[in-house]
N, C-alpha and C positions, 0 to 999 in steps of 0.2 A: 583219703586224707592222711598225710602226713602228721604224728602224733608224739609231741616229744615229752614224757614225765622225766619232770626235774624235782629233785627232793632237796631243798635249799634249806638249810639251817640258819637263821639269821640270828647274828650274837653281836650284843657291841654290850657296851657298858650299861648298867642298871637294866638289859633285860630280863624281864624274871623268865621262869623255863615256859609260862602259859603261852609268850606269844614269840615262839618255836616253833615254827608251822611248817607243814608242807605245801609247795605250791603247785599247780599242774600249769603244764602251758601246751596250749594246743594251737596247731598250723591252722588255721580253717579257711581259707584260700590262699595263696601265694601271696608271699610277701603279709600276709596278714593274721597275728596270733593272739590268741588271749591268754593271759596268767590269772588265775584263780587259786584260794585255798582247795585242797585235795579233798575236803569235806564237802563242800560245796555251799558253806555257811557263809560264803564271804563275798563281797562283788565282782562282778568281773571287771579285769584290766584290759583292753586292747594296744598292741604297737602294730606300728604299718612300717616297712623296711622299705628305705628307696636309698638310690645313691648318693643320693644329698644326704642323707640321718633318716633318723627314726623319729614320729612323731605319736605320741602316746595319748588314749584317751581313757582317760580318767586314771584317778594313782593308787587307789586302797586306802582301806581304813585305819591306817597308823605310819607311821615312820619305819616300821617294819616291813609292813604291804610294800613299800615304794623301793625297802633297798630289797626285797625281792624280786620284786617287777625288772628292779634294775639290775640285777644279778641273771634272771632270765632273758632280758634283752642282751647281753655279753655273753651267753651262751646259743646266740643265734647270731648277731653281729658285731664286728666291734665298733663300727659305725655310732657318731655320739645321740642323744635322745638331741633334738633341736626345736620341738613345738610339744606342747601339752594342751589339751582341751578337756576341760571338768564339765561333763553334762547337766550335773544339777552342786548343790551346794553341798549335801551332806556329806559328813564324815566319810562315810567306807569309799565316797567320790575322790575328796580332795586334801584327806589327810596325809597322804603319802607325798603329798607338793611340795613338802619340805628337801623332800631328795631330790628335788630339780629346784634349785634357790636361784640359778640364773637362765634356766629356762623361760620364752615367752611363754605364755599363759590365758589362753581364752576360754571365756563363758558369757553365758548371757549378763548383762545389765544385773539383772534382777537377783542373779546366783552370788556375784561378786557382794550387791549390796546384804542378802541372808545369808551371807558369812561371815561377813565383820561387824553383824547388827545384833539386836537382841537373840535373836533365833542363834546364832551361831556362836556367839558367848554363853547361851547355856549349856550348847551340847559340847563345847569345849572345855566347859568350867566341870561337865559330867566327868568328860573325857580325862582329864587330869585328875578327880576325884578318884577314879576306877584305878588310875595307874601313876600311881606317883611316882615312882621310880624310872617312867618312861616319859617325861618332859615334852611335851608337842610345842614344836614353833609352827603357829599358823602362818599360810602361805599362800595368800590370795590369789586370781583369775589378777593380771594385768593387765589386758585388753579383753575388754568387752560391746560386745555389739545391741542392736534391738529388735529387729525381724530375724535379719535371714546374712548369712556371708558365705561367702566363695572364697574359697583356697584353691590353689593346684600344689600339691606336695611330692613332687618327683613325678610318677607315672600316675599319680590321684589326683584327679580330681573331687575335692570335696563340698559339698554345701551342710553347713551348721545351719537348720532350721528349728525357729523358736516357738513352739503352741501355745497358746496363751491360757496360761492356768491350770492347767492340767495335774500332773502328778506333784508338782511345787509353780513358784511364780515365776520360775528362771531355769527353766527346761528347755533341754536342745537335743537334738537326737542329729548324728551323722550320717547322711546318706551320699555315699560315691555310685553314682549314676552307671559312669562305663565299668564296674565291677556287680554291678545292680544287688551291693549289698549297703545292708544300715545296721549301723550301733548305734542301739537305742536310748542307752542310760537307763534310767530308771523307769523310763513310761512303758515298757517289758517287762516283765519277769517268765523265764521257763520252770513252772515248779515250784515257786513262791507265792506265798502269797503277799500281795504290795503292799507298802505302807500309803498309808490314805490321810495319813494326820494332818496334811496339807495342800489335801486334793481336792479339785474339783470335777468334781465324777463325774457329770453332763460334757465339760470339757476336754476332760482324758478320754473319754468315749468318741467324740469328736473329732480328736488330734489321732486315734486310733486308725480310724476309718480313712482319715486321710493319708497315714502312714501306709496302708493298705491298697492304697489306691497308687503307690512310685513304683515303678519297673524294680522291685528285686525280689531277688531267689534266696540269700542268704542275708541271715537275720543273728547279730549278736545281742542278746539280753543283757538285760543289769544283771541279773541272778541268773543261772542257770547254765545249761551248756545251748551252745550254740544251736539253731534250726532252720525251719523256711520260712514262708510268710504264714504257714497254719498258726506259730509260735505268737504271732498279732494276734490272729483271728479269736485263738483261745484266752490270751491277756483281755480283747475287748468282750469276750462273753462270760468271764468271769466279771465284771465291771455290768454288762447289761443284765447280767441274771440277778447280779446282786440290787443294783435298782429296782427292777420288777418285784423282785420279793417283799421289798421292804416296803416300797410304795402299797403292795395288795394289804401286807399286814397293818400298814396305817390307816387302811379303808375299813379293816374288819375292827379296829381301836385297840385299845391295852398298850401298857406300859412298855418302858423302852426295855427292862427282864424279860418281858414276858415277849415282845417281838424280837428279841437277840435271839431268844432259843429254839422260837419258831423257823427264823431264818438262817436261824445256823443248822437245822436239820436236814433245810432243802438242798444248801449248798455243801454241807458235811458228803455224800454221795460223789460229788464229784469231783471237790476238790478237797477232799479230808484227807488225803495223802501229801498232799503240798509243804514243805517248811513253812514254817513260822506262823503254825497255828495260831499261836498265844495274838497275832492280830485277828483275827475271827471273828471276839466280839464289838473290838474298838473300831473297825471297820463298818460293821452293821451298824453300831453309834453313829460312826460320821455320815452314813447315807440318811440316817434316821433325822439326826437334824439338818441336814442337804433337802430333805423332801417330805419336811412335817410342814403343816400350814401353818404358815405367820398367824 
């Protein structure tokens, strides 16, 4: 595979030097690439190249993320960006939608309403706390769907498939059939550990499985660098070891301390190398009240 680093210095007014980033963008089939921070702390971007345009999934997490995304897509074509699809609603998804103000725009239902609703006025009301000098203009999904949609985008054929409930309530993962790859969004990670704060874990274990069950080979993560279908397999056994754990420790009793440290021993072993530890124990929480008895 064809591997391009790009070191893109993004500067416009009131950036301060913190969000100076490097980005990487890698080929990872034909015609198909991701842009990522070079840390590997940031989400991933995907663009698909056809002769019609470029259509991009998902944008980064700032106004920065997006004009790099969009600096690395003019260093692969000049061809214009002409679709965007936001997999879930959070920030590192669809912050960068500012850089496409007349781009179409799809997501789920549910992703569009927990962006412009409470959920998404806090972490924007955060986001502008964090960085006052970098002003974000929110920039919604304009068309959204409710199951499932079919695109064909030059030589892609796409389907945006929605699970219900899973890693948020307006989850879509991309799967193009005749290249038997999928981008995932956020209900992946390679190497991270997920955010669960608004998940449901019976359900994301579910949507897992089924993911696991479509013809492909190649597999792009929310986090991480790209893989195969193993990169599912181990997303859903981190999600099933961590239920089993906590369900055992709510059998044996004690406090939700006293089972966070339990269960963060067993799973420390396997996945204590992972970024983003600091979710560990608040994860263990949300399985704990997922499958404590009413």
């Amino acid at each position: 595979m064809r591997i391009l680093w790009l070191t893109l210095c993004v500067l416009w007014i009131g950036l301060t030097p913190a969000w100076a980033e490097d980005f990487k963008t890698v080929e990872v089939i034909p015609g198909v690439y991701t842009v990522a921070p070079a840390s590997g702390q940031g989400a991933n971007a995907t663009f698909l190249v056809t002769e019609e345009g470029v259509l991009v999934v998902d944008t980064g997490g700032s106004p920065a993320a997006g004009r790099a995304l969009k600096q690395a897509i003019a260093q692969v074509t000049p061809r214009p960006v002409i679709l965007v699809i936001n997999t879930h609603h959070h920030p590192d998804n669809t912050y960068g939608n500012e850089v496409f103000p007349e781009v179409p725009r799809i997501a789920h239902e549910e992703a569009a309403r927990l962006l412009l609703g409470r959920t998404g006025k806090k972490a924007l009301a955060r986001y502008q706390a964090e960085h006052p000098q970098s002003p974000l203009t929110l920039t919604p999904p304009n068309i959204t769907f409710q199951k499932e949609m079919s695109l064909r985008f030059g030589k892609f054929f796409l389907r945006l498939i929605h699970p219900p409930a899973a890693h948020t309530e307006g989850d879509l993962y991309v799967y193009v059939p005749s290249h038997r790859l999928i981008i995932t969004g956020g209900l992946v990670n390679k190497g991270h550990l997920p955010d669960l704060s608004e998940a449901g874990i019976d359900a994301w274990i579910q949507a897992l499985r089924r993911m696991e069950d479509l013809d492909a080979e190649t597999i792009i993560p929310g986090y991480g660098p790209w893989g195969g279908k193993p990169t599912i397999t181990l997303m859903k056994h981190y999600l099933m070891e961590l239920k089993r754990y906590v369900q055992d420790a709510l059998q044996d009793g004690g406090s939700l301390p006293a089972i966070q440290g339990k269960v963060r021993g067993l799973l420390q072993p396997k996945y204590g190398t992972w970024a983003g530890q600091e979710r560990m124990d608040a994860n263990i929480a949300r399985a704990f009240f997922e499958y404590i008895a009413p």
